[in-house]
Z-matrix of the N, CA and C atoms (Angstrom, degrees):
N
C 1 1.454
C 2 1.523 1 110.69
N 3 1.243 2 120.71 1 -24.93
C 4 1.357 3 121.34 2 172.63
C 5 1.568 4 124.46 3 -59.85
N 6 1.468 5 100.89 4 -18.40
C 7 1.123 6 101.03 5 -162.02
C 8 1.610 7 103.40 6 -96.98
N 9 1.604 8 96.88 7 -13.70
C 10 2.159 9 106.74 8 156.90
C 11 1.381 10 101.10 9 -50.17
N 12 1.416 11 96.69 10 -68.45
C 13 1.405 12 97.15 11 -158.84
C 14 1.778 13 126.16 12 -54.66
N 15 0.904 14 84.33 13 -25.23
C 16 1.624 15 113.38 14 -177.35
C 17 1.963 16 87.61 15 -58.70
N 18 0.987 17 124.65 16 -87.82
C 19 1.392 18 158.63 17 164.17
C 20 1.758 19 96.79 18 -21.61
N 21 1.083 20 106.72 19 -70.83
C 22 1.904 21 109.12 20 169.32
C 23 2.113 22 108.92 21 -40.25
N 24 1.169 23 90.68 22 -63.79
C 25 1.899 24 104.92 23 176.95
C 26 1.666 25 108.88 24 -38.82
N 27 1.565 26 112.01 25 -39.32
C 28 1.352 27 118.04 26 -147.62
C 29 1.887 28 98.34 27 -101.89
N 30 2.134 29 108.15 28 -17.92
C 31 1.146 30 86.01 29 163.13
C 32 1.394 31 115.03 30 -102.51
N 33 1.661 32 124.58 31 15.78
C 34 1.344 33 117.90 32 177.67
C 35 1.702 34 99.85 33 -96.79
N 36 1.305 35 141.93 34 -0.88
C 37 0.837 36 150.82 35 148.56
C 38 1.437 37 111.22 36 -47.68
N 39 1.427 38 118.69 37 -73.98
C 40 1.485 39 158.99 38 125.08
C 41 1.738 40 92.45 39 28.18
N 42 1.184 41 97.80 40 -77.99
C 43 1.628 42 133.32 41 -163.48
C 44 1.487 43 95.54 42 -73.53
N 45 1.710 44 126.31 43 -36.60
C 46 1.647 45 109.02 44 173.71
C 47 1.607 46 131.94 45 -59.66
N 48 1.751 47 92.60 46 -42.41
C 49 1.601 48 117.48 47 172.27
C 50 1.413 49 110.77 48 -45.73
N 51 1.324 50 107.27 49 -56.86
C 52 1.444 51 116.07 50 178.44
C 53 1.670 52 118.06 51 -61.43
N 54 1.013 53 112.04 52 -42.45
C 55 1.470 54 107.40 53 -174.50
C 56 1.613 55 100.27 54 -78.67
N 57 1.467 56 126.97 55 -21.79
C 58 1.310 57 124.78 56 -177.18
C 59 1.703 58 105.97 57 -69.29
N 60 1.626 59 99.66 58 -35.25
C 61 1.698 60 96.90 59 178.86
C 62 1.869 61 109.32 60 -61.63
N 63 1.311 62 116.17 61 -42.53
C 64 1.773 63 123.82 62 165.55
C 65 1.409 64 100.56 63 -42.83
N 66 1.425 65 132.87 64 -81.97
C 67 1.250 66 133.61 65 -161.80
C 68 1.928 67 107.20 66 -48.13
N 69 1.246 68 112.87 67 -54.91
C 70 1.658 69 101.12 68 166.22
C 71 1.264 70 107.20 69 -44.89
N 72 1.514 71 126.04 70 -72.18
C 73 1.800 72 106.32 71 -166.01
C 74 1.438 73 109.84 72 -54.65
N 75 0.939 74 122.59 73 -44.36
C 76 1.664 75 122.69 74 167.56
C 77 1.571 76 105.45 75 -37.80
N 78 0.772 77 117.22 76 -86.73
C 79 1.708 78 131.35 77 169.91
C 80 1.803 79 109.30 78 -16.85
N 81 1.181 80 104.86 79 -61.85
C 82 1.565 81 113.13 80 -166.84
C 83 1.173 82 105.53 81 -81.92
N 84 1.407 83 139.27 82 -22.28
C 85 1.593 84 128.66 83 -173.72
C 86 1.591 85 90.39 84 -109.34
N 87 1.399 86 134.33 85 11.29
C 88 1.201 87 132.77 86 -166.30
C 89 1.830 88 93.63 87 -101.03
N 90 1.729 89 113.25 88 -45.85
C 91 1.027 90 130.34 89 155.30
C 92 1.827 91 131.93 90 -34.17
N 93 1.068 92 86.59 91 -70.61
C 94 1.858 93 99.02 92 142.60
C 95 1.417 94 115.09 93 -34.52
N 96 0.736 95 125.33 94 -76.53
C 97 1.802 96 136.45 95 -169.43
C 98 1.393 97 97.47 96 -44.29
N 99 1.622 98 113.09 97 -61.64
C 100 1.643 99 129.74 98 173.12
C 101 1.455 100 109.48 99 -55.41
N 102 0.931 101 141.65 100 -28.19
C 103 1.935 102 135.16 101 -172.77
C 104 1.314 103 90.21 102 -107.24
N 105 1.529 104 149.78 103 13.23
C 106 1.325 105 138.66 104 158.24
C 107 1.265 106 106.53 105 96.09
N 108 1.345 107 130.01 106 -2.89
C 109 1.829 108 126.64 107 -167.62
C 110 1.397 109 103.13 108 -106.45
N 111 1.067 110 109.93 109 157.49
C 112 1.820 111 126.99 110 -165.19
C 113 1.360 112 112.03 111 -75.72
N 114 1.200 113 135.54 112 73.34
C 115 1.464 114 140.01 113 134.60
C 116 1.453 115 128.90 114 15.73
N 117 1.227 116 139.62 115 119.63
C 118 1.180 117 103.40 116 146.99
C 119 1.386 118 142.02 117 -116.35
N 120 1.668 119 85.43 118 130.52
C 121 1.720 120 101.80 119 -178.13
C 122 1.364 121 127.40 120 -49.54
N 123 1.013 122 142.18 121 -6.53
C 124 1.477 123 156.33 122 -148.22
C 125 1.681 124 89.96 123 -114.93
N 126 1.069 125 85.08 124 -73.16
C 127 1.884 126 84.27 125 172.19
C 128 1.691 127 122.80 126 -47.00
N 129 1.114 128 100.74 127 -53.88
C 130 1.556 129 116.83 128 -178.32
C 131 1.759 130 94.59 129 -56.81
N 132 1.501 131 112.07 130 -43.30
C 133 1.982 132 85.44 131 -167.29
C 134 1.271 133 79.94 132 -99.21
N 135 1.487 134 153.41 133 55.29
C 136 1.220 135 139.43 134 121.93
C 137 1.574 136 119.88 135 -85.37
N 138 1.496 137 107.90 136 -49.85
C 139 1.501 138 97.28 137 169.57
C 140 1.381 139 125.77 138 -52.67
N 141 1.785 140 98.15 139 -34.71
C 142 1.836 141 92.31 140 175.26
C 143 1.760 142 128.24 141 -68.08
N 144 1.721 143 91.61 142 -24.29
C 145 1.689 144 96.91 143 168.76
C 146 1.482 145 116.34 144 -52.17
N 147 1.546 146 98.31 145 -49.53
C 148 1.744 147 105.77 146 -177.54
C 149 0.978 148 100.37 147 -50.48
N 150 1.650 149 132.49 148 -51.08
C 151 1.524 150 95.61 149 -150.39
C 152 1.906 151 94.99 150 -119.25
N 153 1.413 152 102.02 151 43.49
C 154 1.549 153 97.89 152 139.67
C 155 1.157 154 107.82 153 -129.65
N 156 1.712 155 130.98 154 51.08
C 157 1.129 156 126.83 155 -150.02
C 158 1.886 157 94.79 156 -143.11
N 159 1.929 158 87.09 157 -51.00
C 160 1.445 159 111.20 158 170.77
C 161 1.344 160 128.60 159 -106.98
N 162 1.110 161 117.32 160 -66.46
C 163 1.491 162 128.30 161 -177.45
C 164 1.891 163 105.02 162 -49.05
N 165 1.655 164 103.56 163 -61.59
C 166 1.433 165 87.70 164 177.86
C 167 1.768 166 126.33 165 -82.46
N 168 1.291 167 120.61 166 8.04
C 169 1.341 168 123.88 167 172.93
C 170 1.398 169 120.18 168 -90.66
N 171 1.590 170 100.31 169 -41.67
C 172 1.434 171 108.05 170 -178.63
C 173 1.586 172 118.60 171 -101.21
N 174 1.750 173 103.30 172 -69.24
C 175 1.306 174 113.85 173 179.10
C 176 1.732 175 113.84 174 -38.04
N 177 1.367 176 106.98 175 -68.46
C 178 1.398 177 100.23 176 -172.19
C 179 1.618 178 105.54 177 -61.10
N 180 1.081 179 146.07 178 -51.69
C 181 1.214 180 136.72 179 -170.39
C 182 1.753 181 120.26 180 -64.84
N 183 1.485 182 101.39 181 -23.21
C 184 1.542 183 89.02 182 138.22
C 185 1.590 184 152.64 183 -56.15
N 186 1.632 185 89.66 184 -46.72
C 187 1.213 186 102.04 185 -172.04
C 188 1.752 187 113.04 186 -74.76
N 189 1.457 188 102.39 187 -17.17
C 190 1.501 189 115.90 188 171.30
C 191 1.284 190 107.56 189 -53.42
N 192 1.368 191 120.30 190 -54.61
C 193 1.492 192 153.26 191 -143.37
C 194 1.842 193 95.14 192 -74.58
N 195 1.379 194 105.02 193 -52.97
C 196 1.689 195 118.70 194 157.26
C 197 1.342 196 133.30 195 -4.86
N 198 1.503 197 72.99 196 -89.82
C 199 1.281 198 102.30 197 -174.21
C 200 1.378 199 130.95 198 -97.11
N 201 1.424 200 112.19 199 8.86
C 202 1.694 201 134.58 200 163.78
C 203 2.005 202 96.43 201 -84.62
N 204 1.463 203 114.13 202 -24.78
C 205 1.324 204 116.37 203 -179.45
C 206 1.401 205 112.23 204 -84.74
N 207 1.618 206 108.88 205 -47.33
C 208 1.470 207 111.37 206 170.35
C 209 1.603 208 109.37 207 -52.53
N 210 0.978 209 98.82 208 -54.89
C 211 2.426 210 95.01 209 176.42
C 212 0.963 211 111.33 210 -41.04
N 213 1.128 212 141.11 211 -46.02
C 214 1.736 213 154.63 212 -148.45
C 215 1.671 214 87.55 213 -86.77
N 216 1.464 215 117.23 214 -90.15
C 217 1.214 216 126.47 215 168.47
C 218 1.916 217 140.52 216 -27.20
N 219 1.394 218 101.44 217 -41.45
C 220 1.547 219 115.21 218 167.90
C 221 1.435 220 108.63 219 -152.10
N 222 1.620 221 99.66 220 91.74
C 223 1.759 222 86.82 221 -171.89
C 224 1.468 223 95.69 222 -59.98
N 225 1.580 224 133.97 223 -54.36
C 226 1.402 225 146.90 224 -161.89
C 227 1.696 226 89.85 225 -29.67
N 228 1.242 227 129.57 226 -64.92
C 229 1.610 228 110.77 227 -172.67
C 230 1.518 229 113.72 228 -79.21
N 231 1.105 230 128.79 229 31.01
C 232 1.390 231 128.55 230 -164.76
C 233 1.411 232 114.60 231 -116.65
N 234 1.753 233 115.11 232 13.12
C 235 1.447 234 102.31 233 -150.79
C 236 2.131 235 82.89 234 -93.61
N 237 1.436 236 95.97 235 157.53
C 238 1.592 237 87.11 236 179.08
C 239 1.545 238 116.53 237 118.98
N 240 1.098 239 107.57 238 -26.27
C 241 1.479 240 145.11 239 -160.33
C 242 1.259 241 112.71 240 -33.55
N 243 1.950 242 100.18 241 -70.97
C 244 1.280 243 129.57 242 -177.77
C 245 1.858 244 118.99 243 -49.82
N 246 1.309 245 98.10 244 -27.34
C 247 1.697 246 96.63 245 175.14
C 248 1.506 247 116.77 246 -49.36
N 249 1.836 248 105.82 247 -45.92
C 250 1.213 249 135.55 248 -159.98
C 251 1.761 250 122.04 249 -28.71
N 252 1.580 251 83.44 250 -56.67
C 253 1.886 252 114.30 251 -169.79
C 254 1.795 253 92.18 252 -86.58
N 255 1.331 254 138.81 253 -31.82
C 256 1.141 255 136.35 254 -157.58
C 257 1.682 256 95.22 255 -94.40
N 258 1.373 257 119.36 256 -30.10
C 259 1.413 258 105.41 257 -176.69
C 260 1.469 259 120.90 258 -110.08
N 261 1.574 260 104.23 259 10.58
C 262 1.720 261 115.89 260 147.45
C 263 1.447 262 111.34 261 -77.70
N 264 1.260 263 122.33 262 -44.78
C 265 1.367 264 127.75 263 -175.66
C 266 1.539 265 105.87 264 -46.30
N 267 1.585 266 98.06 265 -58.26
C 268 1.452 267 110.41 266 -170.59
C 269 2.123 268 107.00 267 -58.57
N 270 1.219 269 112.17 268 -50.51
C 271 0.714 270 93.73 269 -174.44
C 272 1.922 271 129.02 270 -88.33
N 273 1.397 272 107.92 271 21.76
C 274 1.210 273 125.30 272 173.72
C 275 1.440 274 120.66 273 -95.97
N 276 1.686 275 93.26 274 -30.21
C 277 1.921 276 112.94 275 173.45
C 278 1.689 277 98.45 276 -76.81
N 279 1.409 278 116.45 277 -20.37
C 280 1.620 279 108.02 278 -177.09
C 281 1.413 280 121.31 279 -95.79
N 282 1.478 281 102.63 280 -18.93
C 283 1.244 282 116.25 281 -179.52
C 284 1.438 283 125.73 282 -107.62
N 285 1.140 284 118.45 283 26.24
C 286 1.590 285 156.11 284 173.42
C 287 1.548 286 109.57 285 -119.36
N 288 1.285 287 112.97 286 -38.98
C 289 1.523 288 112.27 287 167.66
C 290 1.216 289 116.51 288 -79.45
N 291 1.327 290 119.96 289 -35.70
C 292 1.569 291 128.71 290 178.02
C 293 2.114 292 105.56 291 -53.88
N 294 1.512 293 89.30 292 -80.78
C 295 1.684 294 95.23 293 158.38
C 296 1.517 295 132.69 294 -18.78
N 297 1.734 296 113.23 295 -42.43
C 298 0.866 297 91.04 296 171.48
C 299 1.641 298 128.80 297 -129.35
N 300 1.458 299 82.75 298 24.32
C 301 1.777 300 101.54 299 152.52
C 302 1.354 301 112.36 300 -65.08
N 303 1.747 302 122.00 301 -48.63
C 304 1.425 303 133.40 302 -166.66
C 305 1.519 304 96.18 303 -73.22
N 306 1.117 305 121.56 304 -25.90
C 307 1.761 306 109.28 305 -165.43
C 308 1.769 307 86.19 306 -89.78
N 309 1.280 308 134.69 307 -78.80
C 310 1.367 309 125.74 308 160.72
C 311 1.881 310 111.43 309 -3.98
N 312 0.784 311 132.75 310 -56.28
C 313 1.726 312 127.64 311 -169.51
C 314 1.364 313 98.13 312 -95.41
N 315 1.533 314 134.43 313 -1.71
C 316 1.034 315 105.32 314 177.79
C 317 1.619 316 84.48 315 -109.52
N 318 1.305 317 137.91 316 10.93
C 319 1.400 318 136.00 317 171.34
C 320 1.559 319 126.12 318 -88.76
N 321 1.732 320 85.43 319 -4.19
C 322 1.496 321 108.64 320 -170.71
C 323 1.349 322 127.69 321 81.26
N 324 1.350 323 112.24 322 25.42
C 325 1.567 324 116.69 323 166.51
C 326 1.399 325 110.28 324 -104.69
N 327 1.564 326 102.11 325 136.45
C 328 1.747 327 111.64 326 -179.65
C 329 0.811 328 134.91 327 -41.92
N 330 1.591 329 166.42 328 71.31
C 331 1.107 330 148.15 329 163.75
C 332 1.690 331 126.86 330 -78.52
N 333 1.424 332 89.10 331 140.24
C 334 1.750 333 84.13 332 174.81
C 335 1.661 334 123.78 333 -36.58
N 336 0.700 335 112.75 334 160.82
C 337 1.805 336 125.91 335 168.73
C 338 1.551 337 88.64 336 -84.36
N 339 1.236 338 123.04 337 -74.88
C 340 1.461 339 107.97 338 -151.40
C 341 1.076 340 102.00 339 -80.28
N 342 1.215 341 158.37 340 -12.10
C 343 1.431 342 156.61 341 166.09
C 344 1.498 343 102.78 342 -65.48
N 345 1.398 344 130.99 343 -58.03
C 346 1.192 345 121.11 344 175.51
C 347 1.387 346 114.37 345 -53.83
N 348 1.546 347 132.58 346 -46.23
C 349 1.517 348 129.81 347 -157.80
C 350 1.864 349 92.29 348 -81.08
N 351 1.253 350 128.87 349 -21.27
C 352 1.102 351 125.49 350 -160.49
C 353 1.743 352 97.05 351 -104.89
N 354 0.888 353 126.10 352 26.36
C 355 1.728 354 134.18 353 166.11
C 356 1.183 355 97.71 354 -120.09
N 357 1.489 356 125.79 355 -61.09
C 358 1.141 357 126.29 356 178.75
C 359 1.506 358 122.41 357 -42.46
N 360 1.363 359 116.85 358 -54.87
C 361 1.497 360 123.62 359 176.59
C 362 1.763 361 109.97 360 -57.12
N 363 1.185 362 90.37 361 -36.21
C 364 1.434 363 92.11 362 -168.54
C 365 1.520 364 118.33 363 -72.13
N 366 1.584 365 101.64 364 -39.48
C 367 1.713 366 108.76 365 159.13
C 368 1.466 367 114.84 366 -57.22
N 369 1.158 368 135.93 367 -44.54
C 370 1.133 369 156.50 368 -168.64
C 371 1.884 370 96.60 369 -56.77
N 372 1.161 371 97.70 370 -77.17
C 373 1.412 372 98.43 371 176.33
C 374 1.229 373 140.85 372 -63.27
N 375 1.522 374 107.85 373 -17.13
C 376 1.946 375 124.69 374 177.75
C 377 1.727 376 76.67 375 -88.15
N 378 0.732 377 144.91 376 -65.88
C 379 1.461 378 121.74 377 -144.03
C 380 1.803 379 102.54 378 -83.56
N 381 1.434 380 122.20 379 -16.66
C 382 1.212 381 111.22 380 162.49
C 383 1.458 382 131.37 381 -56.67
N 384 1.645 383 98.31 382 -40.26
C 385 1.739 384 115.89 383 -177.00
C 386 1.203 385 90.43 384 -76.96
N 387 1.354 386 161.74 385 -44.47
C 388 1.576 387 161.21 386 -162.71
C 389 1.169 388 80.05 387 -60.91
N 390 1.676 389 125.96 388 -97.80
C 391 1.582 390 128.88 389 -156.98
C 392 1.591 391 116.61 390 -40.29
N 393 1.264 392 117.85 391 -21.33
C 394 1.681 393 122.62 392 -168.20
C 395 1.581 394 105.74 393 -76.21
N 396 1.810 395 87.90 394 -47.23
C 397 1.269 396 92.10 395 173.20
C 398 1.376 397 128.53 396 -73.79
N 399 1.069 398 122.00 397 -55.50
C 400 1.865 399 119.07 398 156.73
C 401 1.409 400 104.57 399 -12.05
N 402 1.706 401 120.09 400 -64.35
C 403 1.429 402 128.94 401 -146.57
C 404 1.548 403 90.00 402 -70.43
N 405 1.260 404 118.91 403 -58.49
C 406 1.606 405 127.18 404 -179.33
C 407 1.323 406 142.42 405 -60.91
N 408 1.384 407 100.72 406 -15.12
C 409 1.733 408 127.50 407 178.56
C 410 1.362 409 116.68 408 -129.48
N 411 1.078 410 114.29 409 -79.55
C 412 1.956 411 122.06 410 -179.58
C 413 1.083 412 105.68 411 -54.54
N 414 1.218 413 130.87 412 -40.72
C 415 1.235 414 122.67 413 -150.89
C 416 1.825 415 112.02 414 -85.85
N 417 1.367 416 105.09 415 -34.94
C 418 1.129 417 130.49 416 150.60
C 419 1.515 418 126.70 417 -43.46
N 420 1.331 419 125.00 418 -61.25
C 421 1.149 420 126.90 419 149.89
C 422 1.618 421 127.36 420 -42.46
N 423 1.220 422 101.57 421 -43.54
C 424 1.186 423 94.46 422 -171.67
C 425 2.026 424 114.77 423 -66.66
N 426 1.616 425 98.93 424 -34.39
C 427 1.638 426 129.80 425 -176.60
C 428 2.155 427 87.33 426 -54.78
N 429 1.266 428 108.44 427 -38.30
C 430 1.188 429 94.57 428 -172.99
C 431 1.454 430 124.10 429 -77.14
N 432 1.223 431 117.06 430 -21.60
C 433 1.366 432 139.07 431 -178.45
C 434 1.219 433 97.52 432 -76.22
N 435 1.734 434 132.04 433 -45.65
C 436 1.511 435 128.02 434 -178.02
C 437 1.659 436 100.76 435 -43.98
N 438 2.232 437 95.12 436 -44.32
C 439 1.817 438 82.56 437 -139.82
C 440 1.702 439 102.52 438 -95.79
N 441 0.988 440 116.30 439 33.25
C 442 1.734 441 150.71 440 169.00
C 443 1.320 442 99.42 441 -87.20
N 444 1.509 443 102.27 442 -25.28
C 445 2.183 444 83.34 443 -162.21
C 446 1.437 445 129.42 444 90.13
N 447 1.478 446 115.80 445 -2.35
C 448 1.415 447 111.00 446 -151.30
C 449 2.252 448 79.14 447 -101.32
N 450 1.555 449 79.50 448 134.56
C 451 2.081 450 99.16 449 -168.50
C 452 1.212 451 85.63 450 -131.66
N 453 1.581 452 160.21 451 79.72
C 454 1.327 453 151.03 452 171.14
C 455 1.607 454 82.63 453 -138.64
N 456 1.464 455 124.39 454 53.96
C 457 1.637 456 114.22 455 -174.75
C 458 1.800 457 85.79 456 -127.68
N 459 1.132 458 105.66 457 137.69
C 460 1.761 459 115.38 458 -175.37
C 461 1.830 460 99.17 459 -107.65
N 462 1.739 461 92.86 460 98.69
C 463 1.697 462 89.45 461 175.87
C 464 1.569 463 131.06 462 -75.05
N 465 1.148 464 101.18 463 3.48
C 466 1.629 465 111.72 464 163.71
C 467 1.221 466 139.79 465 -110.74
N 468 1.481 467 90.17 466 31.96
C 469 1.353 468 119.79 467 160.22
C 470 1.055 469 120.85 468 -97.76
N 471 1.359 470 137.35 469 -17.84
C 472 1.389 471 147.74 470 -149.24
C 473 1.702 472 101.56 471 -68.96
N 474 0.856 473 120.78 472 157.17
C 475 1.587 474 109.77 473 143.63
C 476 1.933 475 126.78 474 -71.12
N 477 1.024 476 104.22 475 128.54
C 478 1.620 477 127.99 476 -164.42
C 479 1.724 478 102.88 477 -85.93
N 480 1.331 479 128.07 478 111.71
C 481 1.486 480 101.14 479 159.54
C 482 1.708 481 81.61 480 -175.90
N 483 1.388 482 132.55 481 153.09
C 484 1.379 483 146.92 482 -152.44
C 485 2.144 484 96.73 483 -118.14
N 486 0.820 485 92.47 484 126.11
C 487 1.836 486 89.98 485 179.20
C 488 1.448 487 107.13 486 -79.09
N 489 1.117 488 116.46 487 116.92
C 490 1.219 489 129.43 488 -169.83
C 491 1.538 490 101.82 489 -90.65
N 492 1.335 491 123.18 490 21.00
C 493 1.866 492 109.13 491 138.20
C 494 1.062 493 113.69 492 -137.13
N 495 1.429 494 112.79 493 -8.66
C 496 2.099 495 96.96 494 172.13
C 497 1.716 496 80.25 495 -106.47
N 498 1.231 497 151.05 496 1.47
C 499 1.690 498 121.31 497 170.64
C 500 1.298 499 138.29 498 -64.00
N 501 1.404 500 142.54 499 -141.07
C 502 1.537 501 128.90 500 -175.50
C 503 1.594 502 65.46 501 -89.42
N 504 1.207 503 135.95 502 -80.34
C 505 1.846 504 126.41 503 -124.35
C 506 1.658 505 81.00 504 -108.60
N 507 1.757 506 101.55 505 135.23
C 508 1.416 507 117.41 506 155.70
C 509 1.516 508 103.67 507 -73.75
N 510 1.722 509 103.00 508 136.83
C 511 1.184 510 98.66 509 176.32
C 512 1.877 511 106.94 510 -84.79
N 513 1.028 512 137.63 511 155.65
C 514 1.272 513 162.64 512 -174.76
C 515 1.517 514 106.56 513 -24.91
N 516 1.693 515 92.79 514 -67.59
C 517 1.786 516 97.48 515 176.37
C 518 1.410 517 121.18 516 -67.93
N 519 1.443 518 122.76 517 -17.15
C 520 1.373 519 109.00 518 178.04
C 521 1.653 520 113.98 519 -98.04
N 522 1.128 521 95.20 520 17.34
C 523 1.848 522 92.70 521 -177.96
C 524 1.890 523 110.82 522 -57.95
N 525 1.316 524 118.65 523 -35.18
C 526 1.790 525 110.89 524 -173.51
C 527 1.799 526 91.92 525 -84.28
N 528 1.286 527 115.63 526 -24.87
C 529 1.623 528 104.11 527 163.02
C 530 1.686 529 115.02 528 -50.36
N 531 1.268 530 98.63 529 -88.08
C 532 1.490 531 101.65 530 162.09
C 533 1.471 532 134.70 531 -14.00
N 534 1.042 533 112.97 532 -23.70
C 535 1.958 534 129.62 533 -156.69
C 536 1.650 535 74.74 534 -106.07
N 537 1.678 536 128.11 535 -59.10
C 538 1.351 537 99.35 536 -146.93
C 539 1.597 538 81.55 537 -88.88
N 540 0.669 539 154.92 538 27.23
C 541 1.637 540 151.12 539 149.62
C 542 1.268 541 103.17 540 -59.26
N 543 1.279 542 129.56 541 -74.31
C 544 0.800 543 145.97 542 -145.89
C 545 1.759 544 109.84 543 -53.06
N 546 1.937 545 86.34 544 -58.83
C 547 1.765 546 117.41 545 162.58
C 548 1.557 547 105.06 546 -15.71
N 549 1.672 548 88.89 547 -83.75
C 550 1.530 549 100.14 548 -179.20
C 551 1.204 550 117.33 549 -45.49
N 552 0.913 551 161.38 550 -41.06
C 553 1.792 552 172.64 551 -137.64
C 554 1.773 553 99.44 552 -83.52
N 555 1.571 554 99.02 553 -64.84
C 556 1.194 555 123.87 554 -168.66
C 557 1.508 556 118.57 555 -92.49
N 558 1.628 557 109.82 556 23.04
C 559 0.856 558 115.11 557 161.75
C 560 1.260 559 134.16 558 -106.43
């Protein structure tokens, strides 16, 4: 079973890269918005769909799922814990507002310039320091518990759901997501 878990770690890893490629387009057309030039919004409430679509349905509720197992198992690496569930929340309540600021402006209702670029940044950056930290602390802990041996982790418990833009099949709506992915990549 370690070697799930092992395998689970490596696609929430998996799952950081990817959401870091979202936070750049977020970032760069957010920039746009800030230097006065036309953005696009369509894009912007697509990345935010993704990741209230993925990141907060699946990813985080895995990683909840974790590290409610790591407590049980080694409280000694567990101290810290409580941030965990409070700063998915937070950033699922921000990134649902973000989304549907972008679907609003692309419906043609006004929003500030600086109110929009200043949610955006701000999501942008709470969920950067979240993942750094995962990568730099939890994640670490958890690598230690693998190399302990300790397998009392039930992988069908996890939360179940396929990312419909880094998975085998793009799902339908994120295909012009995908396209400017790509852009960026190859740029």
């Amino acid at each position: 079973m370690s070697n799930d878990l092992k395998r689970v770690l490596e696609e929430l890893r998996q799952d950081h890269r990817n959401i870091a490629m979202m936070l750049d387009l977020l970032e760069r057309e957010s920039s746009r918005i800030y230097d006065g030039e036309e953005p696009d919004y369509e894009l912007l409430h697509d990345v935010m769909q993704y990741m209230t679509v993925y990141p907060d349905t699946v990813h985080h509720p895995k990683e909840d799922r974790i590290y409610a197992e790591l407590k049980v198992a080694r409280p000694d690496l567990s101290g810290g814990f409580a941030r965990i569930t409070v700063d998915h929340r937070n950033i699922a309540e921000q990134g649902i507002q973000l989304r549907d600021e972008f679907a609003s402006i692309d419906s043609g209702v006004m929003v500030r310039r600086k109110t929009v670029v200043g949610n955006s940044l701000r999501y942008v950056n709470m969920l950067r320091s979240h993942m750094q930290w995962e990568e730099l602390d939890l994640f670490r802990r958890i690598e230690e518990m693998i190399a302990e041996g300790h397998t009392d982790f039930d992988q069908t418990s996890y939360p179940q759901g396929t990312d419909p833009v880094f998975g085998a099949e793009v799902e339908l709506q994120f295909g012009r997501l995908v396209q400017s992915i790509e852009q960026s990549i190859s740029e």
